[in-house]
N, C-alpha and C positions, 0 to 999 in steps of 0.2 A: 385414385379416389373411388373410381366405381369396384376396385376387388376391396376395399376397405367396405361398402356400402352391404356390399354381398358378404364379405364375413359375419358381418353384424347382424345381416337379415338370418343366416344361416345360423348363427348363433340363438338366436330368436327360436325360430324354430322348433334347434334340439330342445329347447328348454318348455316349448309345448307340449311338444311327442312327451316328456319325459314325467310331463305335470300330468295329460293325460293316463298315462300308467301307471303314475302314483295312484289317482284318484280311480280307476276301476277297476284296482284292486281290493276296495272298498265295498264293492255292490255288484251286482248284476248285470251283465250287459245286457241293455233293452236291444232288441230283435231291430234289425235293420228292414225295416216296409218292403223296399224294393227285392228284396231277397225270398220276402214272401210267396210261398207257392200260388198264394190267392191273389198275386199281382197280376195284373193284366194289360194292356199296353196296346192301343191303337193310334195307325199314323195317319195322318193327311199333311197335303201340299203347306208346309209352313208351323204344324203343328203335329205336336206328340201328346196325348192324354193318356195317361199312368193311372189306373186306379189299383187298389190294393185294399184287402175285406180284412175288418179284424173282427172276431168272436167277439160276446160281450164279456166272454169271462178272461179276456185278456187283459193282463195288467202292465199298467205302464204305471211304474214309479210303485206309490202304495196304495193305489186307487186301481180298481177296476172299469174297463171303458163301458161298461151296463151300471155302474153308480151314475149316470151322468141322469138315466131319467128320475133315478130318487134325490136328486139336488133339484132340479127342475120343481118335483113335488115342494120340495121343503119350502120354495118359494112363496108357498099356497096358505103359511103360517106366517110371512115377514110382511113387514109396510110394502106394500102396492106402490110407492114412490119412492123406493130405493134403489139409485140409479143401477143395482145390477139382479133388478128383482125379474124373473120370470115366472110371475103368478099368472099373466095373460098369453103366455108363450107354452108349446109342447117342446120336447127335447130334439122333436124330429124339425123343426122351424131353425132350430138353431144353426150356423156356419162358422165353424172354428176355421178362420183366415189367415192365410199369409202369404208375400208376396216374394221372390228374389230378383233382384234388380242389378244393373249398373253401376250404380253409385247412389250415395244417400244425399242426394241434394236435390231438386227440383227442376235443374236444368235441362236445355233442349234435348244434352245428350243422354238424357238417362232415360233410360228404357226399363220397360218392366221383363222379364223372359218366364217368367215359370208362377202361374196363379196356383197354389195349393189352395184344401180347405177339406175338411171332413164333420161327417154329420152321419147323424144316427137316420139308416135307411135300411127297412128290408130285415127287422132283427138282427143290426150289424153296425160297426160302423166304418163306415167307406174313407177313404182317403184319395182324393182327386186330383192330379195335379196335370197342366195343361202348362207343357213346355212350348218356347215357342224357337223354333229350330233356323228360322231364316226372319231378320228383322223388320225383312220386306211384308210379310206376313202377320202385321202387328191386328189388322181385322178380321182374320182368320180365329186371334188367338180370342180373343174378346166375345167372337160367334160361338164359341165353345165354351168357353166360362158362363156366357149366360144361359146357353144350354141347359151346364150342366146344373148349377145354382136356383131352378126353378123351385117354386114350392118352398126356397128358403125366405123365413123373413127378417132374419135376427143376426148381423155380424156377432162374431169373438175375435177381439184380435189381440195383439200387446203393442201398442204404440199406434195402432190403426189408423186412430182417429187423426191424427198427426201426419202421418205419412205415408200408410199402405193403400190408404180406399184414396185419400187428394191425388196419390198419384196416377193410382185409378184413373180417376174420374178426369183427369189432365190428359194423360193417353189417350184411352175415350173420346173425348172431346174434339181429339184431330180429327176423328174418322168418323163424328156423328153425322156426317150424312151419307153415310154408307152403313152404320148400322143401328138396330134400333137401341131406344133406349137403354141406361143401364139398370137394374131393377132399385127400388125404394126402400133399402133396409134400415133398420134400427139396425143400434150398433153398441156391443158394452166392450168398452175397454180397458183389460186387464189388467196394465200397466200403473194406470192413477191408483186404482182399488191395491195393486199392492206396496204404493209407497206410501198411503194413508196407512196400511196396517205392519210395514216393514220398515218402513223408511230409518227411521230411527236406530234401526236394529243392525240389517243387515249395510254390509261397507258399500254392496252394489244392488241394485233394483234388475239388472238385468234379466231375462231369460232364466240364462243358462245359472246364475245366483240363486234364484228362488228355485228351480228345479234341484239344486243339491242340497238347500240350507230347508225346502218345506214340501217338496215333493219327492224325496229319494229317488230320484232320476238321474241316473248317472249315466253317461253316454261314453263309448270308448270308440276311437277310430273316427270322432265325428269330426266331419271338415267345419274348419272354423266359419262364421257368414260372413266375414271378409274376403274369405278368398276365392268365396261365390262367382264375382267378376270374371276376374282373371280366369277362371276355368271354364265359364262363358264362351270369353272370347277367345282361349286355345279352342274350343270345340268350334267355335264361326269357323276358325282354320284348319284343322282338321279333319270337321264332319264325324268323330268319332264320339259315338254317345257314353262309352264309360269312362269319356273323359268328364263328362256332368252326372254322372251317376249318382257321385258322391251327393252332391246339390242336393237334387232328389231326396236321395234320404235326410240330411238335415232339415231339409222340408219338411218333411211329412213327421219325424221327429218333433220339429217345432207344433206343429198343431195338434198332434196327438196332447203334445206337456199343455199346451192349452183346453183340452177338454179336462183333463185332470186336476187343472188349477180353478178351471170355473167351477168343478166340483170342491174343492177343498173351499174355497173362497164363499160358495153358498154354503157350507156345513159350517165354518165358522157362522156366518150372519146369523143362521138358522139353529147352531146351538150354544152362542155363548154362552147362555144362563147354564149348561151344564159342565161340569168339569172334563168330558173327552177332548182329549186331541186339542185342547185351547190353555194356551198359557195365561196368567194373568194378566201380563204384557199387552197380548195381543186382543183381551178382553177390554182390557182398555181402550184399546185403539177403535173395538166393534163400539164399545159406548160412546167414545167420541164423533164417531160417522153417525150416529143414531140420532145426537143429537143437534148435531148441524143440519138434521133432517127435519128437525123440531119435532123429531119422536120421542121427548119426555119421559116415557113411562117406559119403553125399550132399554133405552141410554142410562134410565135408573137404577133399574132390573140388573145391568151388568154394571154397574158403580157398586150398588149395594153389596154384590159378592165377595166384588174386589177390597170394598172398605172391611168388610165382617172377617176377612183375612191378616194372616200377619204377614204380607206381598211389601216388596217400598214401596210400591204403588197404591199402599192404604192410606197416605194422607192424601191423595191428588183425588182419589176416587170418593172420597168423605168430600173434599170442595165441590165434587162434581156433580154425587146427590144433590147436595145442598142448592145447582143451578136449578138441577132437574124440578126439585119439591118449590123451589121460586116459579118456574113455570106453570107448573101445576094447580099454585092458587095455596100452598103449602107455607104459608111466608112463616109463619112460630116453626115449624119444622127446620127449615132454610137456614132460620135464625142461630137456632141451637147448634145445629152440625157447626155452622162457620164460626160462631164463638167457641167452640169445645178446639176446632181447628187452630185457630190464631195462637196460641203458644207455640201452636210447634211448627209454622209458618216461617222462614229464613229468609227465603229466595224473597227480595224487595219488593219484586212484580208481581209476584202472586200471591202474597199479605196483602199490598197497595187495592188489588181486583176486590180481595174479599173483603178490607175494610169499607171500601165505598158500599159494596153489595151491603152490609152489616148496615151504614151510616143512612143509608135510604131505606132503609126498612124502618129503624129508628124514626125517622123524620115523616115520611108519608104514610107508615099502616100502623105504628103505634103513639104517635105525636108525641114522643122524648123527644125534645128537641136538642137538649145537655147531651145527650148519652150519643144523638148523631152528631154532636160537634165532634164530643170526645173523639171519637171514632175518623170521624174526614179529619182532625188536626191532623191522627195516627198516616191516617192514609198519606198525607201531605208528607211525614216526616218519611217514608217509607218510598215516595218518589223523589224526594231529594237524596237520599241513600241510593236509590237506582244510579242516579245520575254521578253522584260520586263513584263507583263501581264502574263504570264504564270509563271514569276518568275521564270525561268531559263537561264543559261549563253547560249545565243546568242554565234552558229558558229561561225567562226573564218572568214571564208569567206561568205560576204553577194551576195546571187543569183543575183545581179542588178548593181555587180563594175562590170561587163565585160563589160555589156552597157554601165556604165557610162564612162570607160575609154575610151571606142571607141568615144562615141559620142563628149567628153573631146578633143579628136583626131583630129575627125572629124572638131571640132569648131578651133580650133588651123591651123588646117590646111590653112581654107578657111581666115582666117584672115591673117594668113602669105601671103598667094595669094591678098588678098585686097590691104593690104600694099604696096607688089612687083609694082602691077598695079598701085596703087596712086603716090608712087616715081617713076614710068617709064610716066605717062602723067605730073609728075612735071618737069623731063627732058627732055617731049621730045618738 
């Protein structure tokens, strides 16, 4: 049972080595950190710190790591409330983070061993990592990280928020009364920002997915972060450090492709409105962030482009204006887009959005009240068509009779009144 387990793991394997090769025959192989001449490496009882200098005109992927302070800028043009905006931040505040651990769960036994993080210092930018060589040594490793981390105030991470800094701050926690606090950073995380703008797209959100599919970052010989563990705990037994070597570099790889991505991630924000380096696609996806932001006139701006296109994405961006110029106070503008849209409207659910949108505008800013019946009937018939489509038995009560019975009212009403008035000038 166990040489069948090992065939298959072995099997495994070759089929990685072998994908790896495929793929960096494709691109460039990025520069391995630790191999760097500008590495440098000091030890103490229980820890190892690795740092390693890179130029600003070194490029990882298709970014250069000195674009980082012209993204930072671009910040200085976008909404001040967009959760990956650094208009109040310098590049040098920022802390591209990451962490190698144990195992990916929360439990007692999971230990953190290796803090990376790199940041623009010194007209450079440094890449730090703080291994921790004996487990006993877990306050050691943590007097070093915050060391080294001063003057930062701004996490980057990819999944951070979720699992590198909680587990952080868990570790920490054993040993707060032996060390000081941990420092108080803000924190953007990379990860959410690219499945709003990728999700749809690419098959994985991962890392190492968005570094081949948007960052041309193609890495060869890099140890996968699974097997980070396991090469861990051969070196606890061994004591031999190029058995974690590899680690290290994955490391420092990873936060590098995070300065690169925060860069690519603020040029899109910062220039959907213009055709470079931005798909229509993915312009969409900037308007839709924009406007869940309730930036209106941003979220418009990249609707509009998209609509004045012949993209498939020109009917969904013509509805999307049309929410934007609703917001805006726009409502005849609003009106037009979504009637010019509804013919060519299919998909149930999002005819059904825009008849209502259409039927209230009808009824509350121009008082046709016929013309919002018309319209919420439509919408009615459009959610019961949903419900057929999915093949299940339709509620009992549809969201759209309470309008209709009003507006039913309403029209009843005003005609009773008509009538009263037509027989009152027949007699008088």
């Amino acid at each position: 049972m166990w040489d069948e387990r090992a065939g298959l793991l072995q099997e495994r394997l070759a089929r990685y080595r072998a994908h790896l090769v495929e793929v960096g025959q494709h691109g460039e192989r990025p520069p391995v950190p630790l191999q760097s001449p500008a590495a440098t490496a000091e030890s103490s009882p229980g820890v190892t710190t690795v740092e390693s200098r890179f130029p600003l005109t070194h490029r990882h992927g298709r970014y250069c790591l000195g674009q980082l302070a012209d993204a930072v800028s671009a910040w200085q043009s976008v909404a001040a409330n967009h959760p990956l905006s650094a208009s109040d931040l310098s590049a040098e505040s920022l802390l591209f983070f990451d962490t190698e651990t144990t195992g990916l769960h929360y439990g007692a036994g999971t230990l953190v061993f290796l803090l990376g993080y790199a940041r623009l210092l010194d007209g450079a930018i440094i890449v730090r990592q703080h291994f921790l060589t004996s487990p006993a040594a877990e306050k050691d490793l943590y007097e070093a990280f915050t060391d080294g981390v001063r003057g930062g105030q701004h996490l980057v991470t990819y999944n951070g928020k979720s699992f590198d800094w909680p587990l952080v701050r868990s570790r920490h926690a054993l040993l707060r009364r032996e060390l000081p606090d941990l420092p108080h950073f803000g924190h953007f995380d990379l990860l959410s920002a690219c499945r709003r703008l990728w999700g749809g797209e690419l098959a994985s959100c991962s890392l190492g997915a968005v570094e081949r599919a948007k960052l041309d970052v193609v890495r060869v010989d890099d140890l996968a972060g699974a097997l980070a563990p396991g090469r861990y705990f051969a070196y606890l037994r061994g004591q031999d450090f190029e058995t974690v070597r590899p680690v290290l570099a994955h490391n420092a790889l990873d936060v590098l492709s995070l300065v690169t991505l925060y860069i690519h991630l603020s040029q899109l924000m910062a220039g959907y409105r213009r055709g470079e380096g931005i798909s229509n696609r993915e312009r969409m996806a900037v308007s839709r962030w924009y406007e869940s932001l309730g930036d209106w006139a941003r979220a418009g701006e990249g609707y509009q482009i998209v609509a004045e296109s012949e993209d498939p994405c020109q009917l969904a961006a013509r509805v999307g204006l049309g929410r934007c110029l609703k917001r805006r106070g726009d409502w005849q503008g609003a009106l037009t887009i979504w009637e010019a849209c509804l013919p060519y409207l299919n998909l149930a659910p999002a005819r059904e959005a825009v008849l209502v949108e259409v039927a209230k505008i009808y009824e509350h800013r121009l008082g046709d009240d016929e013309k919002a019946y018309a319209y919420a009937r439509q919408a009615s018939e459009a959610w019961r068509t949903k419900w057929r489509a999915l093949r299940r038995p339709a509620p009992s009560a549809c969201p759209h009779d309470r309008r209709l019975a009003r507006l039913q009212e309403k029209i009843c009403r005003r005609r009773v009144k008509q009538e009263d008035f037509s027989r009152a000038m027949d007699n008088g």
